[in-house]
SERO-4910 file (N, C-alpha, C, O; in steps of 0.05 Angstrom, whole numbers):
BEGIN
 pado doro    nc1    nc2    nc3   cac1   cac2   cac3    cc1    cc2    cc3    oc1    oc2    oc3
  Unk    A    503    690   1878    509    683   1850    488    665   1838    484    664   1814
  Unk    A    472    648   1859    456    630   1847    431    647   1829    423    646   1806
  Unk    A    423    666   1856    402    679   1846    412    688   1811    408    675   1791
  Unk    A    423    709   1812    434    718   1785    428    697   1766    413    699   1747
  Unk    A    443    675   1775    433    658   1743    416    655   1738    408    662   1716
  Unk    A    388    638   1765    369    644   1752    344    668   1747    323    666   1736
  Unk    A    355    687   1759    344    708   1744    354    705   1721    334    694   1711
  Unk    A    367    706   1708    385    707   1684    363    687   1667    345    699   1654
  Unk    A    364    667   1666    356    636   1662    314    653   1651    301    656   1631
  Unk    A    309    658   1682    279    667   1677    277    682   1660    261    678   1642
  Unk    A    293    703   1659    291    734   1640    289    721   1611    275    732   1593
  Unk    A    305    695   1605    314    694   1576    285    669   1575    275    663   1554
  Unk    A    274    654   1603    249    637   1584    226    658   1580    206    655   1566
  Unk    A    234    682   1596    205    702   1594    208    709   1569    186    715   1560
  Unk    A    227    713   1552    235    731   1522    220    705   1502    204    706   1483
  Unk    A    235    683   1515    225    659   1494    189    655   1484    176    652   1463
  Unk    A    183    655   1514    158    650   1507    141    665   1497    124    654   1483
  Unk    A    141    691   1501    135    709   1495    143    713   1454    127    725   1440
  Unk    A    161    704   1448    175    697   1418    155    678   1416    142    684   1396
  Unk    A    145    654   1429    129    634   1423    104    640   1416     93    629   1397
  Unk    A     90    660   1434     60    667   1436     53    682   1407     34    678   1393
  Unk    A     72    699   1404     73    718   1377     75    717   1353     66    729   1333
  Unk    A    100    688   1358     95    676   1329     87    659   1310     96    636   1312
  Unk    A     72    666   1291     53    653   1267     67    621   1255     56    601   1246
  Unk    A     88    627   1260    100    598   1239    102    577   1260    116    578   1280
  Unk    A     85    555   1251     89    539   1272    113    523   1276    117    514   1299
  Unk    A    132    518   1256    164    507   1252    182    527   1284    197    518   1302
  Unk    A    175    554   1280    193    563   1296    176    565   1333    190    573   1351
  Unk    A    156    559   1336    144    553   1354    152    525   1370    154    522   1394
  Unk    A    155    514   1357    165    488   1359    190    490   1364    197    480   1386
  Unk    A    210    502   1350    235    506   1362    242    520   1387    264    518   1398
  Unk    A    216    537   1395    225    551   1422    217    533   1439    229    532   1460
  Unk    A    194    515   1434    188    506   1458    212    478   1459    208    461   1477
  Unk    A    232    473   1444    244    450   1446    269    462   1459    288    447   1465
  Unk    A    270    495   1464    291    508   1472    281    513   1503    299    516   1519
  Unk    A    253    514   1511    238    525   1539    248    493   1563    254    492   1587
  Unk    A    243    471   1539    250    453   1559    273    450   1579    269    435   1599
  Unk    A    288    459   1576    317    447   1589    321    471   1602    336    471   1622
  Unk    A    310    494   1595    314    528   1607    296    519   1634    305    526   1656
  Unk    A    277    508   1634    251    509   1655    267    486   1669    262    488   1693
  Unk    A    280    469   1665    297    443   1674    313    456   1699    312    450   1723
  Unk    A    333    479   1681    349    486   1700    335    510   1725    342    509   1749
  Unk    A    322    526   1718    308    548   1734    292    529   1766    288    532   1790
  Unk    A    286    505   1739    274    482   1772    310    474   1793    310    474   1817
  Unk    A    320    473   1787    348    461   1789    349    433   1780    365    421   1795
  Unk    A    342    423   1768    345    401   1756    362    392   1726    354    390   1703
  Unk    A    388    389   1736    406    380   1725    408    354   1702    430    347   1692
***
């Protein structure tokens, strides 16, 4: 079950960043990477 989540967890920072690399506006760049933090937090297991 652990695995699953973070596969789960990876799959959705790989979509993010990938949303990050692509897009032009820097406002919403900023919002993914304020969204990558706490995703990359938990995939470490750090609570």
């Amino acid at each position: 079950m652990l695995y699953l989540y973070l596969g789960i967890i990876l799959f959705l920072l790989v979509l993010i960043v990938w949303n990050m690399m692509t897009e032009k506006n820097l406002m919403v760049q900023i919002d993914a990477a304020l969204v990558i933090v706490p995703l990359v937090l938990r995939l470490l297991l750090i609570k």
